[in-house]
N, C-alpha and C positions, 0 to 999 in steps of 0.2 A: 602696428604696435599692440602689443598684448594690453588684454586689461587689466588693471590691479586688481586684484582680489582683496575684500574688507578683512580686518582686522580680525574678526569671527571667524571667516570661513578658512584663515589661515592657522586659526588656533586649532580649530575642528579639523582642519588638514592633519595636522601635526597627529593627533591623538589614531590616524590610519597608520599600518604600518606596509607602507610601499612595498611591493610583488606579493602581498602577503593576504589568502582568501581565508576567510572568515566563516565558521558556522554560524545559522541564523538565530542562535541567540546571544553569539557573542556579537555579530552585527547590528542586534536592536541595542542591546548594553552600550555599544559603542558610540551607537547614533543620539542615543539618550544621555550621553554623557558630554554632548559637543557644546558651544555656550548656547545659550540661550537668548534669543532676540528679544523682542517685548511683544510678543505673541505669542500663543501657542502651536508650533510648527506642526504641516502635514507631513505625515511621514508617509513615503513612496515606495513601491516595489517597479524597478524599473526591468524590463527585458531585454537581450540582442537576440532575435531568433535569424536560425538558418534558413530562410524561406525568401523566394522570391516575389514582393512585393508586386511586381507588373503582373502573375499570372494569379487567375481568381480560383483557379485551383489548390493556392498555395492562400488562399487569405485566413488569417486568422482571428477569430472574433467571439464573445461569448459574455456571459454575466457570471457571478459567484457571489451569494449575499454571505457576506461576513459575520463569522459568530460573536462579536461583539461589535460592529457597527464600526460606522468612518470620524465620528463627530462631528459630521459636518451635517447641519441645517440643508436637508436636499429643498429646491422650491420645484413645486411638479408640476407640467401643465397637460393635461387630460382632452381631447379633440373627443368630442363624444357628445350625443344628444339623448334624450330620455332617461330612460333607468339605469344606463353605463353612468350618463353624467351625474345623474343623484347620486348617486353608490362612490362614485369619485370625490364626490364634494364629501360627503361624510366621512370617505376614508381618510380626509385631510390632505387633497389635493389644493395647491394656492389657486390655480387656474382654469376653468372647468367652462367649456364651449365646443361649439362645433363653427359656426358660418361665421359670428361674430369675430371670435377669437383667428381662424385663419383670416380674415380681413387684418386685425391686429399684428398677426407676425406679417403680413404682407408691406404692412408698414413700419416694421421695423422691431417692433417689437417682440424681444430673446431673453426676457429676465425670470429665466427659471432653467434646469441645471438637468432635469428630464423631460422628452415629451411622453405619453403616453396617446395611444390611439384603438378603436375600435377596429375589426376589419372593415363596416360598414363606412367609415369615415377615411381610410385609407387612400380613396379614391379623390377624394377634394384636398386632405394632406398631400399628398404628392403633387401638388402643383406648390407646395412653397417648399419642396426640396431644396431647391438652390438659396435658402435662407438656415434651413436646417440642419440640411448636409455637412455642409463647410463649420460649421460650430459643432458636430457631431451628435445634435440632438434631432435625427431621423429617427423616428419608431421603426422596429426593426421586430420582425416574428420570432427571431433566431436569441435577440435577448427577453424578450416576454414582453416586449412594449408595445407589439399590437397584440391585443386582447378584447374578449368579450368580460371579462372579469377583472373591470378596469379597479375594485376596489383591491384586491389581492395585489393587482400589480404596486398599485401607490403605497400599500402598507410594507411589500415586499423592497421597494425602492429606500421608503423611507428609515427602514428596520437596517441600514447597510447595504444593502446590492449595490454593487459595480458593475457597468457594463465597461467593454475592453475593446481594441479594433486597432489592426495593426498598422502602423504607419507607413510613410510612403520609403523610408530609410530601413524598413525591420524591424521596428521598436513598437513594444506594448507598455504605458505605464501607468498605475492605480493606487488611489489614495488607498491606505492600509488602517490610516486612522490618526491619530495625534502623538505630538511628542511626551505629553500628559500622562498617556495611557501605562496600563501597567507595562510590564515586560513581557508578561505572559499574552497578556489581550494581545499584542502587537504580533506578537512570534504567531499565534492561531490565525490571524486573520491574514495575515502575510503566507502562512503556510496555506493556507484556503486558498489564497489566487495562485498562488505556484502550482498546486496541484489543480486548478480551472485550466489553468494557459495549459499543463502537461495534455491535460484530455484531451485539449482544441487543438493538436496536434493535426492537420490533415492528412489523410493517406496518401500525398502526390508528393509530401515534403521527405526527403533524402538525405541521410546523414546524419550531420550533428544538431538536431532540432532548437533547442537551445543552447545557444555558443555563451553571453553571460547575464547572471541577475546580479542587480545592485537594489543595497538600502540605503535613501538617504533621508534627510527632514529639512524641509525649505531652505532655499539660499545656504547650503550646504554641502559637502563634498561627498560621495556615493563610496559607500563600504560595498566590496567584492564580495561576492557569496561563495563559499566551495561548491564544488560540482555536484560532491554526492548528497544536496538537497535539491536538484532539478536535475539529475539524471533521468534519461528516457529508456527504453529497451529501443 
């Protein structure tokens, strides 16, 4: 039996208009006009890419710090000792350790939203991958999260950066920022990761690289993008 959909999301339904794709500033307009919960909603840039998921030739993945930021309070936690870890704690990292702290996530503990890591430290993190991994906060060189210049990375995180990583179905998807935000912030920031995902195209992928992007804002229905804002050659 289907689920019922709330009262909201059937309103916000209503305001799409079915077969019918959207440029990306008539889709922020749209999304920003759906009702309003008693929050203030993250608004998403969702992907369907043409890429074969099981071959790592085809994996897609990357970061793009947004020119106006996500709104959202990142919490950071830094695996680092010495002068990485000081530089981390000043940049305003919440979490800042090296032995202690992976003892901590070995017991459970995942209450922050990026890891960051040294190279030097990389070798003692990867034994609590299988706590990392699955929540998707592994430090990864490919998004700038292992570094020797752990302050850059935390200011750089905290300033908007998104990191991205393609699912096991095809799909990529990244907060854009809040339903609050202006039209313009939202359209830039949104157009920032479309053109991240375009570049992270890999050279093994064939065809139609991006088949569809949607915009939506929590517990809400996804507006269709036209093509000619994620066209690839």
């Amino acid at each position: 039996m289907a689920k019922q959909r709330s009262k909201r999301y059937q309103k916000a339904a209503a305001l799409v208009e079915g077969g019918k794709t959207y440029g990306l500033d008539e889709a922020v307009a749209a999304v920003k006009k759906f009702p309003a919960p008693k929050f203030d909603p993250t608004v998403t840039v969702s992907f369907h890419l043409g890429v074969d998921p099981r071959k790592s030739d085809q994996m897609v993945r990357g970061s793009v710090s947004l020119p106006h930021g996500t709104g959202k309070n990142v919490r950071v936690a830094v695996f680092a000792a010495g002068a990485a870890a000081d530089a981390a704690t000043q940049a305003g990292a919440e979490h800042v350790g090296f032995e202690e702290l992976i003892k901590k996530v070995q017991e459970g503990f995942t209450d922050f939203d990026v890891a960051i890591a040294t190279p030097e430290a990389m070798t003692e993190v990867r034994k609590i991958a299988r706590v990392l991994g699955p929540r998707g906060l592994m430090p990864n060189p490919k998004t700038g999260t292992v570094t020797d210049d752990t302050a850059k990375a935390v200011k750089e995180v905290k300033a908007g950066r998104i990191d991205y990583k393609l699912d096991k179905n095809g799909n990529i998807a990244g907060a854009v920022g809040r339903a609050s935000f202006e039209d313009k912030a939202l359209v830039e920031n949104a157009q920032a990761f479309i053109d991240s995902v375009i570049k992270a195209k890999p050279p093994a992928a064939k065809g139609n690289f991006i088949r569809s992007v949607t915009v939506t804002a929590a517990m809400s229905p996804g507006v269709p993008i036209e093509s000619n804002v994620f066209a690839t050659i």
